[in-house]
C-alpha positions in Angstrom: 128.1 107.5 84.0 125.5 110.0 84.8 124.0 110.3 88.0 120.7 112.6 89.2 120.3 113.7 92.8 117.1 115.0 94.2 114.6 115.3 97.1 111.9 112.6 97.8 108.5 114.0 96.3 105.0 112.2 96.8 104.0 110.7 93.3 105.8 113.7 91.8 105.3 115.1 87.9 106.5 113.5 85.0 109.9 115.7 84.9 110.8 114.1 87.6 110.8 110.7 86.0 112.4 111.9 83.0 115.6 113.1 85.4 115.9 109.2 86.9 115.7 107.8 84.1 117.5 109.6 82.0 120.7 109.3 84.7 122.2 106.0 85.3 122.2 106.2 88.6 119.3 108.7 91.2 120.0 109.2 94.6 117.2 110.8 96.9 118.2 113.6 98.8 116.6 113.2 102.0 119.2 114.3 104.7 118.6 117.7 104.1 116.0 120.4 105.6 112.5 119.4 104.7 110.2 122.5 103.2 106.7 123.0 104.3 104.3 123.7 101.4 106.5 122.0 99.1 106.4 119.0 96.6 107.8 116.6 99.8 104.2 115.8 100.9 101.9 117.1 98.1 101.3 117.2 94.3 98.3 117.9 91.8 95.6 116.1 90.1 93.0 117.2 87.4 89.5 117.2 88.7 86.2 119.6 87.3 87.2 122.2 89.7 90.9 122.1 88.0 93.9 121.2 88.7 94.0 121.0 92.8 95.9 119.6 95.5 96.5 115.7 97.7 98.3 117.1 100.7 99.7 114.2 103.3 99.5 115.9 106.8 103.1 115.9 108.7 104.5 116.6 112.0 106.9 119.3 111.6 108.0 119.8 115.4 111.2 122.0 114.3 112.5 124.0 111.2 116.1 122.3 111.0 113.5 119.0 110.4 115.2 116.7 108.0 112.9 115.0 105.3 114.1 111.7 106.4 113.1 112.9 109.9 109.5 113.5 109.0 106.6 111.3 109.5 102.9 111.4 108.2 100.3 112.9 111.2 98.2 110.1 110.6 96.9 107.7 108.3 93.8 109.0 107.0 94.9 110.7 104.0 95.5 107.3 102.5 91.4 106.5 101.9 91.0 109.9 101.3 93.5 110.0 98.1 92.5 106.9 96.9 88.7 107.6 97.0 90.2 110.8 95.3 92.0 109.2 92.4 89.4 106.6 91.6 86.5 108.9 91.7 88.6 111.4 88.6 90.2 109.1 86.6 88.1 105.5 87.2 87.0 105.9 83.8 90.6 106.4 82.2 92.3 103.7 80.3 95.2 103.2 82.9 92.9 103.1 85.8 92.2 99.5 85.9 95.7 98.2 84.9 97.8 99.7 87.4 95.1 99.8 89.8 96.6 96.6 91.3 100.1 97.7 92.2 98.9 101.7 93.2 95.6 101.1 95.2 97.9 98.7 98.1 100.4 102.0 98.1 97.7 103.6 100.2 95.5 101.4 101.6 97.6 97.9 102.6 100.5 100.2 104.0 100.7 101.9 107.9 104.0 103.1 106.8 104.8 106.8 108.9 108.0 108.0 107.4 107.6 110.2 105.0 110.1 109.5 102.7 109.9 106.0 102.5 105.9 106.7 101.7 107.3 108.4 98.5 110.0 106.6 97.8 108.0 103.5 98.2 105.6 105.2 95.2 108.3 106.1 92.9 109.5 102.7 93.2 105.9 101.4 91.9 106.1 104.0 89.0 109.4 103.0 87.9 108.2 99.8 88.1 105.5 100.6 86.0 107.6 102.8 83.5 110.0 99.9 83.4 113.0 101.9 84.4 115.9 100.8 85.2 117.8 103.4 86.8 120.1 102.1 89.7 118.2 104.1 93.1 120.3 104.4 96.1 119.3 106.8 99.4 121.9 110.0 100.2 122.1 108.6 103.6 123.2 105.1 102.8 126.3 106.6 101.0 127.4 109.0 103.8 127.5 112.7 103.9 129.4 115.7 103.7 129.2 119.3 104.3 128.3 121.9 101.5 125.1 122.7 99.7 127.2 121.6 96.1 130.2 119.9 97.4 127.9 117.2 99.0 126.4 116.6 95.9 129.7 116.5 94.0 131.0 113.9 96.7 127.6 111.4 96.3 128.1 111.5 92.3 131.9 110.3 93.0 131.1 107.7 95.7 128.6 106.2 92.8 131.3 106.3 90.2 129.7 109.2 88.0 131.2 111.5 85.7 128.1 113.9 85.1 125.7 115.4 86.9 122.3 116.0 85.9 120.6 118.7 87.2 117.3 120.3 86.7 117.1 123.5 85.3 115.8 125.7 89.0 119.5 124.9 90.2 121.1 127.3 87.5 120.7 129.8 90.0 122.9 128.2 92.8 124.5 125.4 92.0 128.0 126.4 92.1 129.9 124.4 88.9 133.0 125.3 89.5 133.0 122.4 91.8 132.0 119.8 89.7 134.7 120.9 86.7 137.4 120.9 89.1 137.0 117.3 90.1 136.9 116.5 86.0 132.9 116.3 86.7 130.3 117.8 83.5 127.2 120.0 84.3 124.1 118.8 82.2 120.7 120.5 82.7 117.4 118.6 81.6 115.1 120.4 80.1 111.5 120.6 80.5 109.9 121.9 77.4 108.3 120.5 74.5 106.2 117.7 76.6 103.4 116.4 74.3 99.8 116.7 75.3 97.5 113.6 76.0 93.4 112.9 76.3 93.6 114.4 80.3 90.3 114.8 82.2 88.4 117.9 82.8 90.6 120.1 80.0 92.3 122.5 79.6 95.4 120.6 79.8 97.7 121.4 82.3 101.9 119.5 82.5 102.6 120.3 86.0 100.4 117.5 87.6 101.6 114.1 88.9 102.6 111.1 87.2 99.8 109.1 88.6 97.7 111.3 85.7 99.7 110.1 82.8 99.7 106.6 84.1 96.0 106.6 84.3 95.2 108.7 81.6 97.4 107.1 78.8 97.6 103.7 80.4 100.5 101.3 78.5 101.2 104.2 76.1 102.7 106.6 79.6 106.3 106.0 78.4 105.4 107.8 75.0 105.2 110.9 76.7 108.6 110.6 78.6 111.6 112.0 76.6 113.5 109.5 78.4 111.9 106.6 76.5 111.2 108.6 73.3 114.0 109.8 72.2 113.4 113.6 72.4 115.7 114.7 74.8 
């Protein structure tokens, strides 16, 4: 059993979705120190001026802040992403079918934590990509010390034998850990994505999910190695 373990992300990029479903098992991360200027509250979108930002505003009242521990500064990002998103990609194939199950992610929630706002989103994508990955939270599983033994004791407590990692962690992950507890290292890998009809070219990967969904509509899962085989 494989099992994938990272940080809550708002509508994060397609990688990211290749990771949980490629594991049997994804656990979000969210005990640990939440980063400003980071991927936890913001990710990209095409639009004429290129690829730019949807930031959600958070309190961050102290640097030891724990994602779980972090809440949205108010609620008026939510009309201000969605008139974002429907202004670019209105025109785009997947717009109007998923535009049922994403438009009530912003505007029929008051929802303040912020990692229940993107775990809530991820949920609707899965849901969408028709994974099936088993999700649990880090927190609901309890915790232990150690930057890589914690992570080695959440993929025993879900019954996993390998860990799948993304490819950034190379640098400190330290494997030794994971071997001596009978436990396999397996890094995803990120290259080779096929390009799709975007908006406002040139074409650019490292956008969110929401932009394949739209953009490619029924045929999103085409572009995933985890449902096409190219992994």
């Amino acid at each position: 059993m494989t099992a994938a373990i990272l940080q809550s992300n708002y509508i994060p990029w397609k990688g990211y979705f290749d990771i949980i479903n490629t594991a049997d098992v994804f656990i979000f991360y969210d005990h640990v120190q939440y980063t400003k200027n980071d991927w936890r509250n913001r990710n990209r979108i095409k639009t004429p001026q290129g690829s730019n930002w949807l930031s959600i505003p958070v309190r961050q009242f102290d640097l030891n802040q724990k994602i779980e521990e972090t809440h949205v500064l108010n609620q008026e990002w939510r009309k201000k992403h969605w008139a974002t998103l429907s202004n670019f990609y209105r025109k785009m194939p997947g717009f109007k079918l998923y535009k049922e199950l994403i438009e009530p992610l912003y505007l029929n929630s008051e929802e303040t934590n912020l990692s229940r706002i993107n775990q809530t989103f991820i949920e609707t994508i899965q849901q969408i990509l028709g994974g099936t990955t088993k999700i649990y939270r880090s927190t609901e599983l309890g915790l232990t010390e150690g930057k890589t033994q914690s992570l080695v004791d959440l993929c025993q407590k879900v019954g996993a034998d390998t860990y799948l990692s993304g490819p950034a962690a190379k640098d400190y992950l330290d494997t030794p850990l994971f071997e001596a507890v009978g436990m396999q290292v397996k890094w995803m890998s990120y290259e080779g994505y096929p390009e799709y009809t975007q908006p406002f070219p040139p074409f650019d990967h490292a956008v969110s999910i929401l932009d394949l969904i739209f953009c490619t509509g029924t045929e999103a899962k085409k572009y995933l190695k985890a449902f096409s085989g190219r992994l």
